[in-house]
C-alpha positions as CSV (number, residue, x, y, z in Angstrom):
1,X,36.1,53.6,154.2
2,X,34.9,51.1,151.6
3,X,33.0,52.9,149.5
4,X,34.2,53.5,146.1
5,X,34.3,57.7,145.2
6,X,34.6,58.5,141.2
7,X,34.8,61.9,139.8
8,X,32.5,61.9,136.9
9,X,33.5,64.6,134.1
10,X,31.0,66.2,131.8
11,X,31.2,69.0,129.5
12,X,29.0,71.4,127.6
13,X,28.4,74.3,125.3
14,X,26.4,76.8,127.4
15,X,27.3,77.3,131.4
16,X,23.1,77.5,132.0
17,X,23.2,73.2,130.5
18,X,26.4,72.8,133.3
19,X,24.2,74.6,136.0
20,X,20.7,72.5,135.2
21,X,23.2,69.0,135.1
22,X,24.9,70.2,138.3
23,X,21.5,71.1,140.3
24,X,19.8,67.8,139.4
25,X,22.8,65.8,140.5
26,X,23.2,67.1,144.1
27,X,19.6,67.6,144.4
28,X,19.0,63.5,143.6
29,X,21.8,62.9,145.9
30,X,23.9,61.4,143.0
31,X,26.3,63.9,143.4
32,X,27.8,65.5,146.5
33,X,29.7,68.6,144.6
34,X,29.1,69.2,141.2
35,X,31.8,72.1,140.4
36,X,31.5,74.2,137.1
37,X,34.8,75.5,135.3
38,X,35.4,77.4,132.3
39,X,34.7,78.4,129.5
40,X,37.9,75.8,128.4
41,X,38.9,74.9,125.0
42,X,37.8,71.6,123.3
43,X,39.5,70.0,120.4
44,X,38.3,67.4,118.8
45,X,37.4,64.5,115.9
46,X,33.5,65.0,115.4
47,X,32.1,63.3,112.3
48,X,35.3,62.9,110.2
49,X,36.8,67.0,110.9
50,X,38.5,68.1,113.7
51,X,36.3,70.9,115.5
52,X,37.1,73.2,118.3
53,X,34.6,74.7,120.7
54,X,34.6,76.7,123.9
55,X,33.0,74.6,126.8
56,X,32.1,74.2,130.5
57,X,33.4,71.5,132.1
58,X,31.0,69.9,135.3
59,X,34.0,68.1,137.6
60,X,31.3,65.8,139.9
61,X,31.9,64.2,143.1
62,X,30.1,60.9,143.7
63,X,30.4,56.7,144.5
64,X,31.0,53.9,142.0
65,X,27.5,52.5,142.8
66,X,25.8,55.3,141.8
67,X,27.3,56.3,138.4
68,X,24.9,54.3,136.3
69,X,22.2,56.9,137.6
70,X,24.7,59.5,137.6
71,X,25.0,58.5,133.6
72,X,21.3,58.4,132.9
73,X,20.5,61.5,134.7
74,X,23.5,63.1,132.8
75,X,22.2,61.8,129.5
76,X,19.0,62.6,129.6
77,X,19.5,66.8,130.6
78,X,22.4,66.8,128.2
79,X,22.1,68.4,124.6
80,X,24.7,67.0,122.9
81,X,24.5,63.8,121.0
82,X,27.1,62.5,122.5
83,X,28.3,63.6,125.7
84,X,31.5,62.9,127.5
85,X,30.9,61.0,130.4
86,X,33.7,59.8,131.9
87,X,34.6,58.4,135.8
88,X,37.7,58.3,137.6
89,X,38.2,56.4,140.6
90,X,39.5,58.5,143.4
91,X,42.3,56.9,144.9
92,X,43.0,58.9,148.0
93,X,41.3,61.9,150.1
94,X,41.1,63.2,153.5
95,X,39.5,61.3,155.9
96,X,36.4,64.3,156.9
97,X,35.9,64.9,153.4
98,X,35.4,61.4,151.9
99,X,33.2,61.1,155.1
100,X,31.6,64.3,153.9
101,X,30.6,63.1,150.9
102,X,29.4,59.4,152.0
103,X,27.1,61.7,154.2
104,X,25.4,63.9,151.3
105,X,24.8,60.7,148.5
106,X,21.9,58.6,148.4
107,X,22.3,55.7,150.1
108,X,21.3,52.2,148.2
């Protein structure tokens, strides 16, 4: 295959903000699987203190070419100031599921 699959991470304070980002993702396309996990423990440096908070992490399944719109769409539902928004490439997968989800993302 030679398209390029990232998982995009995301995470928020309330499970109904992981739900809305998740829904608007694979409803777009931009995202194939948006999986929700948590509540999870977050610690860390926000505006000079070190905070903790319980949060929802959003684990989403999509292609390199489409993470600029998977950013925007991300930003713009998100309530936090500033999000984490981060991509990993995915390096290896089974052959019917990276087919799977070339299938169910927009195409460019």
């Amino acid at each position: 295959m030679t398209e390029e699959y990232i998982q995009v991470s995301t995470t928020t304070e309330k499970k109904e903000d992981a739900e809305k980002i998740a829904r608007a993702l694979v409803e777009r396309r931009l995202a194939a699987c948006t999986q929700i996990v948590g509540p999870i423990e977050s610690t860390y440096w926000w505006k000079g203190n070190v905070e903790r908070a319980e949060e929802w992490l959003c684990t989403i399944k999509s292609s390199r070419s489409l993470y600029a719109q998977v950013e925007r769409e991300i930003s713009r539902l998100h309530p936090y100031q500033t999000p984490q928004i981060i991509a990993t490439p995915i390096v290896c997968g089974s052959e019917d599921y990276l087919k799977w989800l070339s299938d169910e993302l927009a195409q460019e």
